[in-house]
C-alpha positions as CSV (number, residue, x, y, z in Angstrom):
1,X,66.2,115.4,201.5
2,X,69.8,113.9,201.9
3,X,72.8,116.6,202.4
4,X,76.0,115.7,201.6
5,X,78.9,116.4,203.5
6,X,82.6,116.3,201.9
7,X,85.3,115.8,204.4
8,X,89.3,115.7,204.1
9,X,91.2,112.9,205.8
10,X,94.9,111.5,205.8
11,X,93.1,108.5,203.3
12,X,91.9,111.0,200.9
13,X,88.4,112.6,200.7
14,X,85.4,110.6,202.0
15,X,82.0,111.9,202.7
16,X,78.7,112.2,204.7
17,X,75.9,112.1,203.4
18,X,72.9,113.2,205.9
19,X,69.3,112.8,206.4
20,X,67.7,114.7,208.7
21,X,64.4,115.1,210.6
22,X,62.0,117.6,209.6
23,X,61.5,118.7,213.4
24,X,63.6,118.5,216.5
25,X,66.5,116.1,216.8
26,X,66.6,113.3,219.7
27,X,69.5,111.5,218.4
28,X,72.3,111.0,216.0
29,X,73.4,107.1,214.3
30,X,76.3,107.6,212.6
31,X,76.9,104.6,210.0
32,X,79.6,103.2,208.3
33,X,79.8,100.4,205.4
34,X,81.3,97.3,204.9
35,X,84.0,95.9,203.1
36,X,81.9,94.3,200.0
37,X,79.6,97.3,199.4
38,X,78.7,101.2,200.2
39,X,76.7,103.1,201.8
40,X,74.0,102.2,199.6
41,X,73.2,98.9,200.9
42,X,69.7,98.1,201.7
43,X,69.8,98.4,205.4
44,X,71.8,100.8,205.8
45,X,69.8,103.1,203.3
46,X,67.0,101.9,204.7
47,X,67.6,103.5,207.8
48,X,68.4,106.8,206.9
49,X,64.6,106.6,204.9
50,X,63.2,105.2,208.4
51,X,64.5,106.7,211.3
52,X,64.5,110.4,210.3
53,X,60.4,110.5,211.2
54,X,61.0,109.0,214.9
55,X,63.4,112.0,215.5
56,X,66.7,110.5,214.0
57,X,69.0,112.1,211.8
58,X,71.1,109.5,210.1
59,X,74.5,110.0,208.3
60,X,76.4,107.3,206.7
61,X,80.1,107.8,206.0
62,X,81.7,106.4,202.7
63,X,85.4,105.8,203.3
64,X,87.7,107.5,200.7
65,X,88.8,104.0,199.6
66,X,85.5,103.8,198.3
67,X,84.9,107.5,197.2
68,X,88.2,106.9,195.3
69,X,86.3,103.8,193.4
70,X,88.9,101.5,194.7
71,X,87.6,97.7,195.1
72,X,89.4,96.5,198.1
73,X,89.1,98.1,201.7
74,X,92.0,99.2,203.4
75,X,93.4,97.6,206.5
76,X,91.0,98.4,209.8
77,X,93.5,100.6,211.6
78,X,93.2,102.9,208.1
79,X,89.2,102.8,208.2
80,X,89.5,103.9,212.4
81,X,91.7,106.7,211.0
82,X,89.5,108.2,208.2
83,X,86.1,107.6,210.4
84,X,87.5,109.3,213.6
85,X,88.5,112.6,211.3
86,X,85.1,112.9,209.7
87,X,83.2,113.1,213.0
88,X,83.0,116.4,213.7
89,X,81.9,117.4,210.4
90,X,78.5,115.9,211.1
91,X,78.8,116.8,214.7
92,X,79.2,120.6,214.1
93,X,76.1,119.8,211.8
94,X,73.7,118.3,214.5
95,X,75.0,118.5,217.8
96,X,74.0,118.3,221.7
97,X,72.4,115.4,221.0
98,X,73.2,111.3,222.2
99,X,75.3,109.8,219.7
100,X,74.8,106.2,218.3
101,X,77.8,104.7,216.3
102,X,77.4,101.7,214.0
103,X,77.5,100.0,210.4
104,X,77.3,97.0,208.8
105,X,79.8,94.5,209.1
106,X,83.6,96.1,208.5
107,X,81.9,99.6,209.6
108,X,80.2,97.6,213.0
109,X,83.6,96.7,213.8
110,X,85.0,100.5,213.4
111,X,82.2,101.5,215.0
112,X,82.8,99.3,218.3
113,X,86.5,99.8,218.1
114,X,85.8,103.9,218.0
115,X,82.8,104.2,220.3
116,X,85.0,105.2,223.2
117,X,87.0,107.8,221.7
118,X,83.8,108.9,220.0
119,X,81.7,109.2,223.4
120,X,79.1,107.2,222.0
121,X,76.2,106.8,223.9
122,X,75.4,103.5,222.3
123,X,76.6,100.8,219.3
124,X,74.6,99.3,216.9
125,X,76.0,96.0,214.7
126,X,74.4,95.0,211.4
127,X,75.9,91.9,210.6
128,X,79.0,91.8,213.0
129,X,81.9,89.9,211.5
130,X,82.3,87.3,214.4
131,X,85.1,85.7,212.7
132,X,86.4,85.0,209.0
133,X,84.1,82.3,207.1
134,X,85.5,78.7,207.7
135,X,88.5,80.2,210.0
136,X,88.3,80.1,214.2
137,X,89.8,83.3,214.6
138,X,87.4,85.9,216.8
139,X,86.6,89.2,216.7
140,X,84.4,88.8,220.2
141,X,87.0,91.3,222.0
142,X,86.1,94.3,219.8
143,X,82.6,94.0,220.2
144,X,82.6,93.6,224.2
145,X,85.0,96.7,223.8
146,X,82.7,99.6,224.4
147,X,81.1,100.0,227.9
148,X,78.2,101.1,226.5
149,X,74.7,99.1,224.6
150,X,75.2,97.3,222.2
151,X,72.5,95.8,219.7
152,X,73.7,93.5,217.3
153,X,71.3,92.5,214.2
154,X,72.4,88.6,213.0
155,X,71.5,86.5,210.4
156,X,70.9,83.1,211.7
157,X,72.9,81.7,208.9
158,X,75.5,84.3,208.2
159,X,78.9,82.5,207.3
160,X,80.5,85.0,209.7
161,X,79.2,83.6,212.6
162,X,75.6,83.1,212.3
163,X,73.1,84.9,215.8
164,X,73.5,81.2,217.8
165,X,76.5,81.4,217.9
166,X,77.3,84.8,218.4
167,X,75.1,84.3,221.8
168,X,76.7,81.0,222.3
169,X,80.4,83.3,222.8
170,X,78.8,85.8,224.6
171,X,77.6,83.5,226.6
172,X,80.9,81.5,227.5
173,X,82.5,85.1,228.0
174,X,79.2,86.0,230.9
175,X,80.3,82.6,232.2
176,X,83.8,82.8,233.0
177,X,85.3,86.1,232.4
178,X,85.4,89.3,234.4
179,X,82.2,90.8,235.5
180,X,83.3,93.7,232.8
181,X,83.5,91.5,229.8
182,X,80.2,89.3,230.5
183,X,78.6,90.9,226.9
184,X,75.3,91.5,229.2
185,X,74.4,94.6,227.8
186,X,75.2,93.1,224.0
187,X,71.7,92.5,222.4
188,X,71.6,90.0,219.8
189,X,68.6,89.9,217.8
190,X,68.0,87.9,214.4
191,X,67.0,87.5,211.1
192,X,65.5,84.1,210.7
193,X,67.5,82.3,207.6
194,X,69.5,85.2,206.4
195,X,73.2,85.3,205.5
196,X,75.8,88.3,206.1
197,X,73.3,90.7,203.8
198,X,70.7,89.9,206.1
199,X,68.6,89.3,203.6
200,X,66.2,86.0,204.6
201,X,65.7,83.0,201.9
202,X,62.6,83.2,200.3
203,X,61.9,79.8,202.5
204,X,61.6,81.9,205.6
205,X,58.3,83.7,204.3
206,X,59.6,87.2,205.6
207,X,58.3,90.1,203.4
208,X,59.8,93.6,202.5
209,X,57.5,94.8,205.3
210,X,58.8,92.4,208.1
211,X,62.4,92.6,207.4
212,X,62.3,96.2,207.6
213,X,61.0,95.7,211.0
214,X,63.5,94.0,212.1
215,X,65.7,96.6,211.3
216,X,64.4,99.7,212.1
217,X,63.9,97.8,215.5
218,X,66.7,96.7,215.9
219,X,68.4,100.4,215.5
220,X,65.4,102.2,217.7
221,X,66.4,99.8,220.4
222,X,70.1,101.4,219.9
223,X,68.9,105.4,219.9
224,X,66.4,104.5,222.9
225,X,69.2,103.0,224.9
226,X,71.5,106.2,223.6
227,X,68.4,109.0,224.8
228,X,67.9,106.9,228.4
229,X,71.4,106.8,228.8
230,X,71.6,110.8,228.7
């Protein structure tokens, strides 16, 4: 059963809310949402159904722009702000255990930006914004920010930068930059003929059962890489 956790940040209220394994605890993904929806999107919902009988306890964070049923997102530096205070709140909750930051787009971004301050053990992207639709400008740099895993989930068509050519970045980046920027532990994996909700066109023949595979894959690769790393 999902607990809900109210916190109190400089933004305004926000809150948890929790799922929980029934037995022991090998890791925590904390999630956060995106800029078009809540924390009831399908994946990241689907998650906190998922992962909780591998060992997982999942808690996705609505931002108190959202709690305050405003439309528009504040600006990222905000969302870093509100995310960072609520932390603890699910740390004191279920602790001593690897931490695994992510979210879907807007929230993947605060996620990487955070994961140092956080001491996150690993990062997991669903749907990582590579750049605005129809504009050049990149957000690469934030996702090779964190020295630690990465898995990023990628529709193949997604107008934010579709899985080719997020690999086709990393891949100049492994190619000419510094050995600490080469994205080589950034895992890209994809959703065959999805957009930015990563759901696939009917075209691509991928049922309910598939596409949750992908993504409960996708985030197990994330906690494993989190509980190795320990």
């Amino acid at each position: 059963m999902s607990e809900e956790l109210a916190v109190t940040t400089a933004q305004g209220p926000g809150r948890w809310v929790l799922d929980r394994p029934e037995g022991d605890v090998s890791a925590l993904l904390l999630l956060g949402h995106g800029a078009g929806g809540g924390i009831e999107a399908r994946d990241l919902a689907g998650l906190a159904r998922w992962l909780p009988p591998h060992g997982v306890a999942v808690a996705r964070f609505e931002q108190p722009w959202r709690t305050a049923g405003r439309k528009v997102a504040v600006a990222p530096p905000r969302l870093d702000e509100a995310w960072l205070e609520s932390v603890d709140v699910v740390r004191t909750v279920v602790a001593d255990v690897p931490l695994v930051v992510g979210g879907r787009s807007a929230g993947a971004r605060v996620a990487c930006r955070t994961a140092g301050a956080l001491g996150a053990a690993a990062v997991l992207c669903l749907s990582f914004p590579l750049h605005p639709p129809g504009r050049t400008t990149s957000r690469l740099p934030e996702l090779l920010a964190p020295d630690v895993p990465r898995v990023v989930l990628q529709g193949s068509r997604d107008t934010f930068g579709g899985a080719d050519e997020l690999r086709a970045a990393l891949g100049e980046v492994a190619a000419s930059g510094p050995p600490s920027l080469s994205g080589d532990v950034v895992e890209v994996r994809e959703v065959p003929d999805a957009g930015h909700d990563l759901r696939p066109a009917a075209r691509a023949g991928i049922d309910g059962p598939t596409w949750r595979g992908l993504v409960e894959a996708a985030a197990l690769s994330a906690v494993l890489a989190a509980v190795g790393a320990r």
